[in-house]
Legacy VTK file of the C-alpha trace (Angstrom):
# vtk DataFile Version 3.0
C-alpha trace
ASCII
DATASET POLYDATA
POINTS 70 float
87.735 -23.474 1.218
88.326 -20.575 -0.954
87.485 -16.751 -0.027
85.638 -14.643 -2.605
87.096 -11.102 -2.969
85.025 -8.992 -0.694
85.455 -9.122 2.650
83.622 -9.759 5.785
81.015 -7.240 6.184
81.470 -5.232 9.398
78.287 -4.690 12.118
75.570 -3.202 10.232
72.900 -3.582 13.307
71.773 0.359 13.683
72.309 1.683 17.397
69.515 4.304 18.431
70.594 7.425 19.680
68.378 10.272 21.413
70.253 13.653 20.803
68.823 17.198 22.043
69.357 20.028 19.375
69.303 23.642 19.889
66.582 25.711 17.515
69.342 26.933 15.436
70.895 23.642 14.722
67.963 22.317 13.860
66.986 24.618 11.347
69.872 24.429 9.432
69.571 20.794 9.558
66.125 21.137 7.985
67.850 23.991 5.510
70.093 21.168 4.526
67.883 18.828 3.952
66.028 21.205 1.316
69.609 21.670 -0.014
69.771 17.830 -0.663
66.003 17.772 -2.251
67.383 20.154 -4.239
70.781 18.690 -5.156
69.564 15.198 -6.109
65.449 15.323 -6.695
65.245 12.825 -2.978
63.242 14.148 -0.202
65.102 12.788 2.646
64.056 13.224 6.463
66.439 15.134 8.777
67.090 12.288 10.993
68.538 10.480 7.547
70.729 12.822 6.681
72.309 13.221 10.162
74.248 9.555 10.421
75.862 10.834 7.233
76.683 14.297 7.803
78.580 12.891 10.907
80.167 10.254 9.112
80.972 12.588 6.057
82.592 15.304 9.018
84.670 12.765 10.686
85.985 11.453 7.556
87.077 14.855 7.192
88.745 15.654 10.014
92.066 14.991 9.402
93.378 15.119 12.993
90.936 12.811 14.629
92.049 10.352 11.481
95.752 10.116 12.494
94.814 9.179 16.328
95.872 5.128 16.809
92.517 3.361 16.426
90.888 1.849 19.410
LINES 1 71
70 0 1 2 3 4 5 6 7 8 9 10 11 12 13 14 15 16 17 18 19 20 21 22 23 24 25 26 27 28 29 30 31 32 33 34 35 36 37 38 39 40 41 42 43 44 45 46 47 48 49 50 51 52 53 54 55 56 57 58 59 60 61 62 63 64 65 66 67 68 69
């Protein structure tokens, strides 16, 4: 059988995390958020934006993206 182009899909099942922030983060979280509203015309909760702030940060990162994958 033939393969289409794409390939498999990798685990998309969300895992639920319970973090504690400090006051300060948190505010500039919610600062951000506005920031984003005001970017691109979505209101988007905090606790939306955070999977892709870290994701955007530790695409950045270029040391932690030369360590050997696990």
């Amino acid at each position: 059988m033939s393969r289409v182009k794409l390939s498999r899909l990798p685990e998309r099942t969300p895992i639920r995390i319970s973090v504690h922030l400090l006051p300060d983060l948190h505010i500039r979280l919610e600062q951000y958020a506005v920031a984003y509203e005001e970017s691109y015309g979505e209101k988007i909760a905090v606790a939306e934006l955070i999977p892709a702030i870290i994701d955007a940060f530790l695409q950045s990162d270029r040391d932690f993206s030369r360590r050997p994958k696990v």
